[in-house]
N, C-alpha and C positions, 0 to 999 in steps of 0.2 A: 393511585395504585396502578403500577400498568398490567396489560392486560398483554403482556408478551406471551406470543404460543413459542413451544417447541416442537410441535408436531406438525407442522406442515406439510404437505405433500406435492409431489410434483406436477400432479394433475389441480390441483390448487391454486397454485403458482401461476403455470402455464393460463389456465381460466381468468385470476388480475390481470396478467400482461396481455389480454387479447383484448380485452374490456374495450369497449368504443371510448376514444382517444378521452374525449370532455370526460366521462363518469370516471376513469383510470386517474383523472388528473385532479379533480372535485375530492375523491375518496382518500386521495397520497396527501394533498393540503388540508384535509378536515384531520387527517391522524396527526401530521406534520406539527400542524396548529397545538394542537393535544399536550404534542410533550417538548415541542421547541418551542423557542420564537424566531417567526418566519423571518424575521428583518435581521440575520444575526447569522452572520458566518466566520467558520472557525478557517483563518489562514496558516497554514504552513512553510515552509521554505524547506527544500529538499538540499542536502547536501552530500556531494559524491569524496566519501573520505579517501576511497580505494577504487580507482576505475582500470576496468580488462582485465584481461587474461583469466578471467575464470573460466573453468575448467567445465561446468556445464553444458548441455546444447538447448536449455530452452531454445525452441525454436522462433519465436519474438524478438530473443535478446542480444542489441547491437555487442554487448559487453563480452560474450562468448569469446574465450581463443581461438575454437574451431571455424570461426566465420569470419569474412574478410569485409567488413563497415570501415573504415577509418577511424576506428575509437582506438588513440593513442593509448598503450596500456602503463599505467603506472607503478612502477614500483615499490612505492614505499607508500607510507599511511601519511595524511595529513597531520599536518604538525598542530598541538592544541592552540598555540596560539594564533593560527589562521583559521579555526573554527572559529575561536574566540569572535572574531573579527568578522565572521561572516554571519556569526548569529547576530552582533551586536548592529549591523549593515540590515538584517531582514529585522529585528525589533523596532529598529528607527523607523522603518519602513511601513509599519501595524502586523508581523507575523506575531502570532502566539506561542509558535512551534516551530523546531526545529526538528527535522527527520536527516538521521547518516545513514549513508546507505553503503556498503561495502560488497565488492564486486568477490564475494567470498559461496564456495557451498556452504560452509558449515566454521562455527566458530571454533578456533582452537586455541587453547590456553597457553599463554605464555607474552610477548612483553606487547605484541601488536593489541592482543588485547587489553590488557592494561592500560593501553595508555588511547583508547577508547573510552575505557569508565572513568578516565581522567577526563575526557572530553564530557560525559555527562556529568559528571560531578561539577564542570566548570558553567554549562550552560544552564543546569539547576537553581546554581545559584544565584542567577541572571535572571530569577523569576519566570522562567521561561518554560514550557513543555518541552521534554525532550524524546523524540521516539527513535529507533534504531533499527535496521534492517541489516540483518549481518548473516544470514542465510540460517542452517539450522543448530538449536542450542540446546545443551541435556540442562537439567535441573539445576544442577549446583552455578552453571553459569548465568543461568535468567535469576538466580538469587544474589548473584553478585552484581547485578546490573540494577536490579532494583535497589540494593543498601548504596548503590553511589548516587542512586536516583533520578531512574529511568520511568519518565512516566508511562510510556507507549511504546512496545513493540511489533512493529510489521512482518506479517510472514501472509504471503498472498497464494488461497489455493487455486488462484488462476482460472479455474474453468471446474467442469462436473470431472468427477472421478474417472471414468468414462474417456472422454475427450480430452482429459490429461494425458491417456496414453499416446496420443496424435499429436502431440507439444513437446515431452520431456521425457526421454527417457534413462536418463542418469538419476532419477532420484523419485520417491516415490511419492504419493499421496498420501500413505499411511506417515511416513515422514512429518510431513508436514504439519498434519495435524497432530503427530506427538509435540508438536515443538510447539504448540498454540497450546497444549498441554500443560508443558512444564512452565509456560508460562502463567499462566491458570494458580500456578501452585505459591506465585507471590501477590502483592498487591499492583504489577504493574498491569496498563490497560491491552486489551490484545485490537490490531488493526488487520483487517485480512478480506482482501476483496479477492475483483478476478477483471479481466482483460475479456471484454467482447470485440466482435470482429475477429478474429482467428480461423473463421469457419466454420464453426459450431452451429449447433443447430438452438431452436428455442427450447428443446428437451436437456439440451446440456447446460441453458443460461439456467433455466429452473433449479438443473440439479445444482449448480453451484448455490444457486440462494437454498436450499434444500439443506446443505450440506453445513450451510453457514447460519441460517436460520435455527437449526434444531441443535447447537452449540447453546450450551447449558453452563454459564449466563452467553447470550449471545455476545459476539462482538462489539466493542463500546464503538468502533469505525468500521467504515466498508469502504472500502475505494471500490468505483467502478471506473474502470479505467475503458477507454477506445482504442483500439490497436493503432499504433502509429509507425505505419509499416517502415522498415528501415532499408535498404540495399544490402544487400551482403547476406542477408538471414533469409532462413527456408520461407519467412510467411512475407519476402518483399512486393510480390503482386498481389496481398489482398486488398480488396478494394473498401475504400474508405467505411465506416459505419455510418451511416443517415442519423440525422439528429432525433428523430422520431422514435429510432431503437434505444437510442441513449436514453430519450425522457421519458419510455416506458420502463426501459432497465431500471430507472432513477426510482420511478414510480412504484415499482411493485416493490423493491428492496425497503423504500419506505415504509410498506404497508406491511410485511412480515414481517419488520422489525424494526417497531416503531420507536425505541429510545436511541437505537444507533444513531452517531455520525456521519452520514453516509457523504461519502467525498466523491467530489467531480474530480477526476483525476485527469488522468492523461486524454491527449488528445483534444483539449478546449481551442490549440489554435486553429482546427479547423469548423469551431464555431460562432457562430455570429453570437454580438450579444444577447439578440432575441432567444435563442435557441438555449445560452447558457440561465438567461432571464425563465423559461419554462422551465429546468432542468431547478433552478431553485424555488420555485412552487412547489414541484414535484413530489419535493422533499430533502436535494442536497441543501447542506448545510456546511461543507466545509471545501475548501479546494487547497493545491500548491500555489503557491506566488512563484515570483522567481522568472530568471531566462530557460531554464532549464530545469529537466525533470531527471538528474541524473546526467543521461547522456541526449533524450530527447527533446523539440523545442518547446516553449510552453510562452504563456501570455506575461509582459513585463509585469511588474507588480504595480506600475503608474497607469497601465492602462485598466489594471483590475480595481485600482482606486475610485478610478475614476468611474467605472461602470457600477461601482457600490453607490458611490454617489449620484449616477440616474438613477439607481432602485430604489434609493433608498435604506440602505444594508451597510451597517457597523459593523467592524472587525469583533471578533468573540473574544473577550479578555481572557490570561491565561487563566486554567483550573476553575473554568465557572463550572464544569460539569463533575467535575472530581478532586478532590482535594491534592497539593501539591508535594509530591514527596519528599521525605529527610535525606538528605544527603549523609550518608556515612563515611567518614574520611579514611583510607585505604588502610591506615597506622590502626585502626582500632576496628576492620573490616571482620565480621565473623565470618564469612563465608571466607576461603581459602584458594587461590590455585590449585588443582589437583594435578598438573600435566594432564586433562585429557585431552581426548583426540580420538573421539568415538569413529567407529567404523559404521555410517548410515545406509542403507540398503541404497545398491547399485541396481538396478533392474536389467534383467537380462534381453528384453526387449530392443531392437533397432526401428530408427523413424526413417523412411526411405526418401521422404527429402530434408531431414536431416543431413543423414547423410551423404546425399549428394552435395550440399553445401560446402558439408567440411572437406571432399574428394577434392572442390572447386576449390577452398584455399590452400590444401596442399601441392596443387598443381600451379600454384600461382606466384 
């Protein structure tokens, strides 16, 4: 029976992550133990169906229109048969999951989408986990993703409420958590971490586990990602995150929520494998494979083979944690197109080096 709180507090929180380094790391591996198995990690492969020109300014994100990175922007949506192809390229490989990530605010009905839950419907059937990242979704369309057969979808609230406003101001927090919401309202799993390193303080790493802890059932995954400063974007001179904040981060999230997933996400190529070796003590359990994380770089999937194999750590087969969804075939879909194209809060708010950013690529 777990023994998951909801009520955590950020004076709480804050108190695990200070914890002297051994008893932080003793305490995240005795929970870990508890409801995983340590020797067992869950891989993914990240796939970019839609890269650029979104319309956002996360301030992190190479992907933004407003910022000038060199992320060629694509026009059109990957074609099913090249997902096909690249899930069946990461399965060979030992992925369990596939993640598409779409360089999208918000999901809007009509053939692009369509022919998305076509892509789930085909890696479904491929025995395969399939999660999606396509920005924010109202109801009827996180139930149409579930009857094609999405096992997992991602929507990350990045940091604490708070310090969102110093990151994003096109879109809101309350946003976001409606959309973890409506997904709530089917059987698919919800993934939703946050990005350290940004500048935050440890009040705002808390608040985010705060925020994500007290989600009622919590999160079945958490990425915790490390910022992987990009050129071009308002946050390109933060200075790297120390491995130490990462395998605290790792650590507490384990501890407040201990049946989660908690994923080593971004930023592992700048650590060694000792450091990734602590970070699955911790308590992570799952990470991306792959060359890339979207549009950032990430560890090949041969070298992560091979470092399962000094640890000692098998790939997680698919749906050992959750049973695998029915695909419903589009001809016999009860959920429907509706034409929406919700209007989701814009915030009135400006970020000042945001927007200096974007001044720099209009001048450019």
């Amino acid at each position: 029976m777990s023994e998951t709180r909801h009520n955590w507090t950020k004076e709480e929180i804050i108190a695990i992550y200070n914890k002297p380094l051994m008893d932080l790391l003793y305490e995240a591996a005795t929970v870990h133990r508890k409801y995983h198995d340590p020797n067992t990690v869950q891989v993914s492969t990240l796939l970019s169906i839609k890269t650029g020109g979104c319309s956002e300014d996360c301030g992190y994100c190479p992907q933004a229109a407003r910022y000038h990175t060199h992320v060629e922007t694509e026009e059109q949506l990957m074609s099913v048969s090249h997902v096909k192809a690249q899930a069946l390229r990461a399965k060979s490989s030992g992925a369990s999951r596939v993640c598409m990530g779409a360089a999208w605010r918000n999901v809007k009905d009509g053939p692009e989408f369509d022919q998305v839950l076509e892509m789930v419907r085909t890696i479904n059937k491929m025995n395969m986990e399939v999660c999606c990242t396509l920005g924010m979704i109202t109801e009827n369309q996180a139930k149409r993703l579930a009857e094609a057969g999405l096992y997992a979808y991602n929507h990350n609230l990045d940091t604490s409420k708070e310090y969102y406003e110093e990151i994003i101001s096109t879109r809101s927090y309350d946003d976001r958590l409606q959309t973890i919401e409506n997904v709530r309202k089917t059987n698919i799993t919800v993934c939703s971490g946050g990005i350290i390193g940004m500048g935050e303080s440890l009040e705002d790493r808390a608040g985010m586990l705060v925020a994500l802890s007290t989600l009622n059932p919590q999160p079945e995954s958490v990425p915790i990602n490390a910022l992987v400063p990009v050129e071009g974007t308002p946050l390109e001179d933060q200075e790297l995150v120390e491995i130490w904040d990462m395998v605290r981060m790792i650590a507490t999230t384990r501890i407040v929520m201990p049946t989660t997933q908690v994923r080593l996400s971004a930023g592992r190529t700048q650590m060694s494998r000792e450091g990734q070796a602590m970070c699955f003590f911790a308590g992570a359990n799952s990470i991306f494979a792959g060359d890339k994380l979207l549009t950032t770089p990430n560890p090949n999937i041969n070298e992560d083979m091979q470092m399962f194999e000094i640890l000692g750590i098998r790939p997680q087969e698919p749906f050992e944690k959750h049973k695998q969804p029915v695909t419903v075939e589009a001809k016999d879909s009860q959920y429907v197109d509706l034409g929406e194209n919700p209007k989701w809060t814009r915030p009135t708010h400006k970020i000042e080096r945001n927007e200096q950013k974007r001044k720099t690529r209009m001048t450019e």
